[in-house]
C-alpha positions in Angstrom: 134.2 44.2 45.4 134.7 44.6 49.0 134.3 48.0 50.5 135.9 49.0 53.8 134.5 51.9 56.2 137.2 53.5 57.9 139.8 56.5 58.5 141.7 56.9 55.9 144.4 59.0 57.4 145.0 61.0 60.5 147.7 64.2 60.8 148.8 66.2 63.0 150.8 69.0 61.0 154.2 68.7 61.6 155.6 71.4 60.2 154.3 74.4 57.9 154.7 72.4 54.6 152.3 70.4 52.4 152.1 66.9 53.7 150.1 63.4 52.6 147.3 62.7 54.9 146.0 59.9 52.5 147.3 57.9 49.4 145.0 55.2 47.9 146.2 51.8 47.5 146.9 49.9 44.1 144.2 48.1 42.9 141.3 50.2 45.3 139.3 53.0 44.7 137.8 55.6 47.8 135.2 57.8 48.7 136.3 60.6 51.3 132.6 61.6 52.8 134.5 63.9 55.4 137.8 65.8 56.5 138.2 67.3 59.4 140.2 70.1 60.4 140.5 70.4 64.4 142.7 73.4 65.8 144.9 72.4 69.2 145.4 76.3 70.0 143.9 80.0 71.5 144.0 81.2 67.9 142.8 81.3 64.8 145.2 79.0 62.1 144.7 78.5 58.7 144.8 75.3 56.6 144.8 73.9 52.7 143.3 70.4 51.3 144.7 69.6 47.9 143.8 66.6 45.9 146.7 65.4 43.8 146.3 63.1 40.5 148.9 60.7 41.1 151.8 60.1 43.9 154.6 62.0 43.2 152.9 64.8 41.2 154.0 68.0 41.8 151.5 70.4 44.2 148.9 72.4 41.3 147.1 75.2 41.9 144.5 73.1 40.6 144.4 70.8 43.1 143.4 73.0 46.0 139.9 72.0 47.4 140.3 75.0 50.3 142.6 77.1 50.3 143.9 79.6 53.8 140.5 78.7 54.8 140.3 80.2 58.9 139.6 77.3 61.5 139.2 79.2 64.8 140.8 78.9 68.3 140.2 75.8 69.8 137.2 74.7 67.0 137.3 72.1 64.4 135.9 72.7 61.1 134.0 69.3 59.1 134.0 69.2 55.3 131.5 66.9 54.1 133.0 66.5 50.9 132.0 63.0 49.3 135.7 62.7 46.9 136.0 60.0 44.3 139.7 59.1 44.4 141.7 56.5 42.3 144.4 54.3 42.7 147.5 56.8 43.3 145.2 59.8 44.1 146.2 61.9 47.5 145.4 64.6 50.2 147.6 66.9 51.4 147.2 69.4 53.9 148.9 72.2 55.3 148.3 74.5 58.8 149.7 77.8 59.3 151.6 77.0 62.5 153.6 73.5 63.5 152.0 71.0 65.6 148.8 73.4 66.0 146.5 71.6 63.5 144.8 68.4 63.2 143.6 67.0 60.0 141.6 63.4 60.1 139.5 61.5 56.6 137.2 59.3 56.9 135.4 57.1 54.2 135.3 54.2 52.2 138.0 51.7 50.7 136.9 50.1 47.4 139.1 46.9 46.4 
């Protein structure tokens, strides 16, 4: 099975609204080791990482990892997470404010 280190998926939050930052392939299998959550402004924003089962699954409860967790003014927060995702399995992430937030995951592509 090859395996592929690499980003999976880079955002800048577009607007204040769940959105995917990475959906695995068909036929592959990841490991997201870490998420970042870097904030472009002079205050604090909040953000949310959900995991969803399959694409096109409606946005749980249950699949919040964080939740209006604080990054502060010009910081970035890492989360060294280490998620086992399937075929079909995605992020999405949320900021508080438009264009304010950066999200990036990085990891491994199983195929």
């Amino acid at each position: 099975m090859p395996t592929a280190y690499k980003v999976l998926g880079r955002k800048q939050a577009a607007a204040t609204t769940e959105e995917d930052l990475y959906t695995v392939p068909a036929a592959t299998e990841a490991v997201v080791s870490t998420i970042t959550v870097a904030n472009l402004t002079a205050s604090d924003k909040t953000f949310r990482i959900a995991v969803k089962p399959t694409s096109g699954t409606s946005l749980a409860l249950e699949h919040y990892i964080a939740y209006d967790i604080t990054v502060g003014a010009s910081d970035t927060t890492a989360l060294t997470l280490g998620l086992s995702l399937a075929a079909g399995n995605s992020i999405s992430v949320y900021a508080s404010a438009a264009t304010s937030v950066v999200f990036a995951a990085f990891g491994t592509e199983i195929s």
